[in-house]
PLY file of the C-alpha trace (Angstrom):
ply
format ascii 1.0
element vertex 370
property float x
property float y
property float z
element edge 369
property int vertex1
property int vertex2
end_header
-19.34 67.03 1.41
-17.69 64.73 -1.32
-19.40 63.83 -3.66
-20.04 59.88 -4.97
-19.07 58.75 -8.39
-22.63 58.28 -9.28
-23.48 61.99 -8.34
-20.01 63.22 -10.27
-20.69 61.37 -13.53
-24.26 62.40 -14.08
-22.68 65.95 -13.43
-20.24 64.97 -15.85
-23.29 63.73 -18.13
-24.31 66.73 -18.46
-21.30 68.98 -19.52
-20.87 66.43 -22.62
-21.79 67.83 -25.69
-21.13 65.04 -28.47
-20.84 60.64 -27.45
-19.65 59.10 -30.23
-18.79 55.61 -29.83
-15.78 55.27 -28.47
-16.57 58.17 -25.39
-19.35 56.11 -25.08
-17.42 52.86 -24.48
-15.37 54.68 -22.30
-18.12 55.75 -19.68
-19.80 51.98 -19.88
-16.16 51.05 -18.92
-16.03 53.31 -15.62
-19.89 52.07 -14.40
-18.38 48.78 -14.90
-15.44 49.12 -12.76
-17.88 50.80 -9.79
-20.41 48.32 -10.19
-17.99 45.55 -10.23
-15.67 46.68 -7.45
-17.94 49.07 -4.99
-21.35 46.79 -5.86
-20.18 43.30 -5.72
-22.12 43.23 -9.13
-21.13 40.29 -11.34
-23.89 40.21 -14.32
-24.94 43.48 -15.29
-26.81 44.61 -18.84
-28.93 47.49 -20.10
-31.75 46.99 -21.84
-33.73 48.94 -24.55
-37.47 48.89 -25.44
-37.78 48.02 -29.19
-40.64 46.71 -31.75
-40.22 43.44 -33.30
-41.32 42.56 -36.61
-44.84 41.15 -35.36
-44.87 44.71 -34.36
-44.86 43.55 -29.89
-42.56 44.96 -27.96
-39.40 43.36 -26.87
-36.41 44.62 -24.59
-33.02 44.39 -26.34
-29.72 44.05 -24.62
-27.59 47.22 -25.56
-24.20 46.90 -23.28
-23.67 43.82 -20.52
-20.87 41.47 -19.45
-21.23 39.91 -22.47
-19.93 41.21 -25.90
-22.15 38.50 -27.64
-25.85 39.98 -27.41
-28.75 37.33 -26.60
-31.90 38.27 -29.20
-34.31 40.70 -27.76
-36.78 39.53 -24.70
-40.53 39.60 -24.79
-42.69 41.53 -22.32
-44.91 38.86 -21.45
-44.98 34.61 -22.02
-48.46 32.57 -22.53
-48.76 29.77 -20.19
-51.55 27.51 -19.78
-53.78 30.42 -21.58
-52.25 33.04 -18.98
-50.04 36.12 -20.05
-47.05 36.54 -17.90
-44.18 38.67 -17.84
-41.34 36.70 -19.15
-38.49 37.88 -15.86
-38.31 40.96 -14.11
-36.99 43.34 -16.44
-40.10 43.48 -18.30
-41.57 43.93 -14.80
-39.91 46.65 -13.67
-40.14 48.20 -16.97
-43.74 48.37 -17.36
-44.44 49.04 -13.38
-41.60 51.69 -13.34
-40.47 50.80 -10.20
-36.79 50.20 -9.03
-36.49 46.58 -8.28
-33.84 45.37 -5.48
-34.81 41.49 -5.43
-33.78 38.64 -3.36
-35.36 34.87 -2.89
-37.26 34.05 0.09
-34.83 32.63 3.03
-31.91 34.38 1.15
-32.03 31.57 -1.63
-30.16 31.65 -5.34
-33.23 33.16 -6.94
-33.23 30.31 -9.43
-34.00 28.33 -6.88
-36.41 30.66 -4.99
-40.30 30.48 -5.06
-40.73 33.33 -3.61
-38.94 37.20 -4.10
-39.10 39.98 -1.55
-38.58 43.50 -3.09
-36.25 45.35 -0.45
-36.77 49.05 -3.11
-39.96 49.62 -3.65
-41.73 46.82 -1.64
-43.66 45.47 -4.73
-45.43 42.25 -4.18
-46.19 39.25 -6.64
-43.03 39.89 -8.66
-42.84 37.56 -11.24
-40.54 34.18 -11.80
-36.69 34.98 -11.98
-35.38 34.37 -15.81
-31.58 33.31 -16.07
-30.08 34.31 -19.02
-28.58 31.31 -20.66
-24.71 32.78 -20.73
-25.19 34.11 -17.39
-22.72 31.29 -15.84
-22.85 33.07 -12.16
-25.97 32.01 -9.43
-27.30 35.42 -8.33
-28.89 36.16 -5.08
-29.77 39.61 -5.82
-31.04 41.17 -8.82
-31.25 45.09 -8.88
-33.60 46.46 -11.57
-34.13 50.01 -12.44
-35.72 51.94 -15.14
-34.18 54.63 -17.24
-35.83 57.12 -17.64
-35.42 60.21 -21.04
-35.88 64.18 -19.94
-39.41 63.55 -20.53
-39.60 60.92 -17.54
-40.68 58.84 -20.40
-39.21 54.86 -19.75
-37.22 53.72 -22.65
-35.03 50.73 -20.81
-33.59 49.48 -17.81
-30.32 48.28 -16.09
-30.35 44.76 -14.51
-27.72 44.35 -12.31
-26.61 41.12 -10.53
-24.82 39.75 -7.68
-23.58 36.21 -6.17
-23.94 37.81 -2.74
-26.93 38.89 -1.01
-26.98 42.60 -1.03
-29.01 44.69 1.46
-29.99 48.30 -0.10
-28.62 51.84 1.48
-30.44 55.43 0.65
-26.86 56.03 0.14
-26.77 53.15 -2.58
-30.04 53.69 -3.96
-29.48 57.63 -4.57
-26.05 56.18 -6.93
-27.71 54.27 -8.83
-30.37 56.83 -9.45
-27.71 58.91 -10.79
-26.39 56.46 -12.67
-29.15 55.77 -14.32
-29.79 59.65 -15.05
-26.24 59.35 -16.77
-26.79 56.41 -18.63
-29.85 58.49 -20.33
-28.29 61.24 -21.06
-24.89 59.26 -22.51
-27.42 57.23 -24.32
-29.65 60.07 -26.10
-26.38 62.16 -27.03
-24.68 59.14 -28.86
-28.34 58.46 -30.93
-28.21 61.75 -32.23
-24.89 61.88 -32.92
-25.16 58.92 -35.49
-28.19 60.05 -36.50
-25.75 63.66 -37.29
-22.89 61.51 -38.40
-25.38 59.09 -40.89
-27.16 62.27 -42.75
-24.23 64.68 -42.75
-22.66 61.17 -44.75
-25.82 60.84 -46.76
-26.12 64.86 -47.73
-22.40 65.12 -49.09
-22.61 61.88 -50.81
-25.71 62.85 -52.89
-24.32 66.47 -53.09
-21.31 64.44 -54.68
-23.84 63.22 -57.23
-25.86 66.25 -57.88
-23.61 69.58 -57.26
-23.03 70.23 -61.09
-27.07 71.13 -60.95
-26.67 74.23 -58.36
-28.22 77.31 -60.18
-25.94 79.04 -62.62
-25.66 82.69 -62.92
-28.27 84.38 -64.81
-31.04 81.18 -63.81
-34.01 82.39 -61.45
-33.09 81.51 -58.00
-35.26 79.16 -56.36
-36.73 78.57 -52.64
-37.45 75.12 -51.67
-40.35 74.26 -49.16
-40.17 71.20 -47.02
-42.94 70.26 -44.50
-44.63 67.20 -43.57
-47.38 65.45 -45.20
-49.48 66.12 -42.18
-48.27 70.28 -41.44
-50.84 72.44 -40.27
-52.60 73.46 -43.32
-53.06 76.82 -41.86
-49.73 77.11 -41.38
-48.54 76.39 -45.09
-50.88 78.58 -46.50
-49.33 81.49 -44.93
-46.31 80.36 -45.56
-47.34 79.98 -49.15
-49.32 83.60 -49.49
-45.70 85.15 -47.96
-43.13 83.34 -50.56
-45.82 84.34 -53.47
-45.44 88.10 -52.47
-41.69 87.44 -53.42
-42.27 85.81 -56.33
-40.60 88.35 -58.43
-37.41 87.39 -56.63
-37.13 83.58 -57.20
-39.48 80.44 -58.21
-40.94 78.19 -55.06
-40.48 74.52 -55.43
-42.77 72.69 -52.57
-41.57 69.17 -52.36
-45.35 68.13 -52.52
-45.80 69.26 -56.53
-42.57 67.49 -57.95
-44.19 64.78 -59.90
-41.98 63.82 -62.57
-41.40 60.14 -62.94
-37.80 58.28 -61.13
-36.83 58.30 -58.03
-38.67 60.88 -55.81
-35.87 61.35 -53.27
-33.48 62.12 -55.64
-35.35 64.50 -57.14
-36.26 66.16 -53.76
-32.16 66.03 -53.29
-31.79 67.58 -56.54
-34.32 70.50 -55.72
-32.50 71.53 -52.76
-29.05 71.34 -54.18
-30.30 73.96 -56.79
-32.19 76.14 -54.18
-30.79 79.46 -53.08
-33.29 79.28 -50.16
-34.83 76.82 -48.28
-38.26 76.93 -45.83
-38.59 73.86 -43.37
-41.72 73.74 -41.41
-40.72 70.86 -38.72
-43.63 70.25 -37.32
-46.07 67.52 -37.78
-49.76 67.04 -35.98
-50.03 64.23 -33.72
-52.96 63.43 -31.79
-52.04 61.61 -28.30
-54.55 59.26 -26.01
-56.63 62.12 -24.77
-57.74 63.20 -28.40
-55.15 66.76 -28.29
-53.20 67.87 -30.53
-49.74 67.86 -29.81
-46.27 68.43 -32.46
-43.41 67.04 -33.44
-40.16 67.05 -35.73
-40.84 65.01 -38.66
-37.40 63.03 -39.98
-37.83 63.84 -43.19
-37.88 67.27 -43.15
-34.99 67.14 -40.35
-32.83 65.17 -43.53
-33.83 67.89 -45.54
-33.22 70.71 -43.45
-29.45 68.88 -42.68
-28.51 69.27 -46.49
-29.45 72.92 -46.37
-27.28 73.44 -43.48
-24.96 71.66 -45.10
-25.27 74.01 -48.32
-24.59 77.30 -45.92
-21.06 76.46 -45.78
-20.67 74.09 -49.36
-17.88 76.13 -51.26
-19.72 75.79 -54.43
-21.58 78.93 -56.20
-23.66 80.73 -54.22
-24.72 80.13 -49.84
-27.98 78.75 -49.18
-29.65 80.66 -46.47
-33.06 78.53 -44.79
-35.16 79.30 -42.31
-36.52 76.71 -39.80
-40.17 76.92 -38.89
-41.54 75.01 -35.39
-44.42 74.41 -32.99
-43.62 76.24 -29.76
-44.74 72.91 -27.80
-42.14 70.75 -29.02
-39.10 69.97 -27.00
-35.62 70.47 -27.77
-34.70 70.15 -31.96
-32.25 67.10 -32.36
-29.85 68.51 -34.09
-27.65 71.43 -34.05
-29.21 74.59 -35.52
-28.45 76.77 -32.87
-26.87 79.18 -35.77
-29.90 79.50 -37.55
-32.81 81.52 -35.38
-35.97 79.07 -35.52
-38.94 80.60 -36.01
-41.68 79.71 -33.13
-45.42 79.39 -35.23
-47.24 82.25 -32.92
-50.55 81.35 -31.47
-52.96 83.11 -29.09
-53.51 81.39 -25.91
-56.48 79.39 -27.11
-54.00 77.79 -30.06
-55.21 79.80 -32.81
-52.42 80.87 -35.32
-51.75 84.32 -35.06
-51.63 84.70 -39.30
-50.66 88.57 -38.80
-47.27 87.57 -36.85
-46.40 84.64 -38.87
-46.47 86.76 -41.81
-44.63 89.48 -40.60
-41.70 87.41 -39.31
-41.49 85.51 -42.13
-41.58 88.25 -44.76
-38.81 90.00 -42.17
-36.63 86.91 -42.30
-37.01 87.04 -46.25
-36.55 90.30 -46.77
-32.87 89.66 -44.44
-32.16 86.95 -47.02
-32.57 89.04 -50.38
-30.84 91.91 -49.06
0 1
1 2
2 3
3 4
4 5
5 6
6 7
7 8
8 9
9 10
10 11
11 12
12 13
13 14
14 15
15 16
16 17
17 18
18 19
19 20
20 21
21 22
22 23
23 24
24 25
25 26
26 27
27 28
28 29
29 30
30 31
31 32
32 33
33 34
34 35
35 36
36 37
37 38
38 39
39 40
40 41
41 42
42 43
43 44
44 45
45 46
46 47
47 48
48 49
49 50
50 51
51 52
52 53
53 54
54 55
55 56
56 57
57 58
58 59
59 60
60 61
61 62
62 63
63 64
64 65
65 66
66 67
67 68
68 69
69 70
70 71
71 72
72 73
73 74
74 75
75 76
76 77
77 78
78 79
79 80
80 81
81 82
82 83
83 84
84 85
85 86
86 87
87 88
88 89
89 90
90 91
91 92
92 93
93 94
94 95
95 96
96 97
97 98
98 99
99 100
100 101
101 102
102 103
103 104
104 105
105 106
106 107
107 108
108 109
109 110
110 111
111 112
112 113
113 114
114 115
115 116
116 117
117 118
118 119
119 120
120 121
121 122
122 123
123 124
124 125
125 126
126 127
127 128
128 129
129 130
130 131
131 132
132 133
133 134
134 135
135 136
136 137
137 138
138 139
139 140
140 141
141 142
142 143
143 144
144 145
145 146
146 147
147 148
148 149
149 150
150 151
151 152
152 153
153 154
154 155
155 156
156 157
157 158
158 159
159 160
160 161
161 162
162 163
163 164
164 165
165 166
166 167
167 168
168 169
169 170
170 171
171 172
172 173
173 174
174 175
175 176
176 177
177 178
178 179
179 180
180 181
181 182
182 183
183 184
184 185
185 186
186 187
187 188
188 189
189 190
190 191
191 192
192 193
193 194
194 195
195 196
196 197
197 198
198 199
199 200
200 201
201 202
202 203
203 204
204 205
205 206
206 207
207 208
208 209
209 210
210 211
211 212
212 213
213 214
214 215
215 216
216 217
217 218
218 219
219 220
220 221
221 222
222 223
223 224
224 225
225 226
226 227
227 228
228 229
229 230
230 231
231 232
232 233
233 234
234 235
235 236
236 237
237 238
238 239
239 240
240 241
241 242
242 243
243 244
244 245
245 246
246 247
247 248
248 249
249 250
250 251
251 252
252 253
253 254
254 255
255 256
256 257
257 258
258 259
259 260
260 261
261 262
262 263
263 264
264 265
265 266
266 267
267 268
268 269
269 270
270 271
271 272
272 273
273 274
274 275
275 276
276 277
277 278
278 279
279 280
280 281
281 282
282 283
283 284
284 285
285 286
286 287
287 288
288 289
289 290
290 291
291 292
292 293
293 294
294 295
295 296
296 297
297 298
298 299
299 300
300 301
301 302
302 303
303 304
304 305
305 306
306 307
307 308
308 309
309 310
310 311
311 312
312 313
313 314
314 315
315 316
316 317
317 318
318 319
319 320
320 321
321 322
322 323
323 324
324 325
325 326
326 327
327 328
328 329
329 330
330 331
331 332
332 333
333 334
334 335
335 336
336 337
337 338
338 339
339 340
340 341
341 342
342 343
343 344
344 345
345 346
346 347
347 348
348 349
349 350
350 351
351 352
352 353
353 354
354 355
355 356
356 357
357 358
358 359
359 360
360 361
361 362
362 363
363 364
364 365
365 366
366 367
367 368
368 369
């Protein structure tokens, strides 16, 4: 059976290990080109969920037909004391159905009254919204959401055409792939500027700070980054381990430098100087239902970049780190697949397993100073 493009380049999707921009211009160019010549698409956009200022949220316009973006939508518009969605992206967005729309007795749908839904067979879908630079007269609109690995929605693709389009499963299972695609282009090019921005940020403030690395004959040091909100259990094992070493070098916690200036410098300075470095990822977060669930703080994800970055410096002597994290976290953003991550064991019931912390980490220590 051959396969369609939309199944091939969510395969392809997937094989990709690194989008930087211009890989990721290049696969927006070939969904163009199938939209435009296999869909009969003429207007097409995706949009990404993002907080305003007046801290509502708003869909933004990340790729379309047109290289000048239009300001980010709301969700919803108040009319005569009503809240309304403002179009049917927001619609489809908060709904999280796929939306194939056209007007009632096959009319433009800015001149329609009423929509029928040939996707999902939703009913009362709001007004159609023309976007101001959108100089063609659609009569169908195809909306779907976008979904992460977590079937979380963070956007959606609005596709339109001058013709009136009837749906195929045939259709419908392309797009779906598309859309898979789209995600995982998407998430691969964040992180990689997120990679490219503190990899820039690390060797510009090592630039700054690299005549400070410990000098033969100083006590080495092992600096301890977690965040504000770690699992205090955690810590203090953490803390009980490193003092059984203290013979072997001095532990500086980012939480007890307090000298006056500029506290990320000094942080930057600490772990520039450290022959070891501890990074406890995870942070507590409590979700809807009142549990306790983890995940990566970004500061200690900066922090843990430089001391990757120090493993391979060629000044004085390696850093070697070890990464601490919450089993129930999903995949770690960056890539630290050289450096074996430490799971924090707990019994089935959640209850830290203090024994097994404490014997890994004293293991992983004891690898270090060898």
């Amino acid at each position: 059976m051959i396969k369609g493009f939309g199944s091939q380049i969510n395969q392809f999707s997937l094989s990709v290990d690194i989008v930087n921009e211009e890989t990721l211009r290049s696969f927006y160019g070939l969904i163009e080109s199938f939209i435009r010549e296999k869909l009969q698409i003429s207007f097409y956009e995706i949009l990404a969920k993002t907080k305003g200022k007046d801290n509502k949220f708003y869909l933004k316009s990340i790729w379309g037909s047109y290289e000048e973006e239009e300001g980010p939508s709301p969700f919803f518009q108040e009319s005569d004391g009503k809240k309304r969605y403002h179009g049917q992206t927001p619609y489809a967005f908060e709904t999280g159905k796929p939306l194939w729309i056209i007007g009632d007795g096959k009319k433009p749908l800015p001149e329609a009254t009423e929509y029928v839904d040939l996707w999902s067979s939703q009913k009362d879908i709001p007004e159609y919204w023309h976007y101001e630079k959108n100089d063609i007269i659609p009569r169908t609109s195809i909306i779907l959401p976008i979904k992460n690995s977590k079937n979380q929605i963070w956007g959606v693709i609005n596709l339109e055409s001058e013709v009136c389009l009837k749906p195929s499963p045939y259709i419908k299972k392309e797009l779906n792939y598309i859309c898979a695609a789209i995600n995982n282009f998407f998430q691969l090019s964040e992180h990689h500027k997120i990679r490219a921005r503190n990899t820039w940020l690390a060797v510009e403030n090592l630039r700054e700070v690299v005549a400070s690395r410990i000098s033969i004959g100083s006590i080495p040091s092992v600096f301890i980054a977690s965040p504000s909100t770690a699992d205090e259990e955690v810590m203090g094992e953490v803390l009980e381990v490193l003092d059984l070493f203290s013979n072997h070098f001095e532990v500086v916690n980012w939480k007890d430098i307090e000298m006056s200036g500029n506290i990320n410098l000094q942080i930057i300075k600490a772990i520039s100087a450290a022959s070891i470095g501890v990074c406890y990822f995870s942070e507590k977060v409590e979700n809807s239902s009142g549990d306790i669930n983890y995940r990566d703080n970004p500061n200690v994800l900066f922090e843990a970049g430089m001391l990757h970055a120090l493993t391979n410096i060629p000044v004085n002597a390696p850093v070697s780190w070890i990464p601490i994290r919450e089993q129930s976290e999903g995949n770690i953003p960056f890539d630290f697949a050289s450096e074996r991550i430490l799971i924090v064991p707990r019994y089935k019931n959640n209850k830290l397993n203090r024994e097994k912390l404490r014997s890994e980490l004293s293991k992983r220590i004891k690898g270090i100073l060898k």
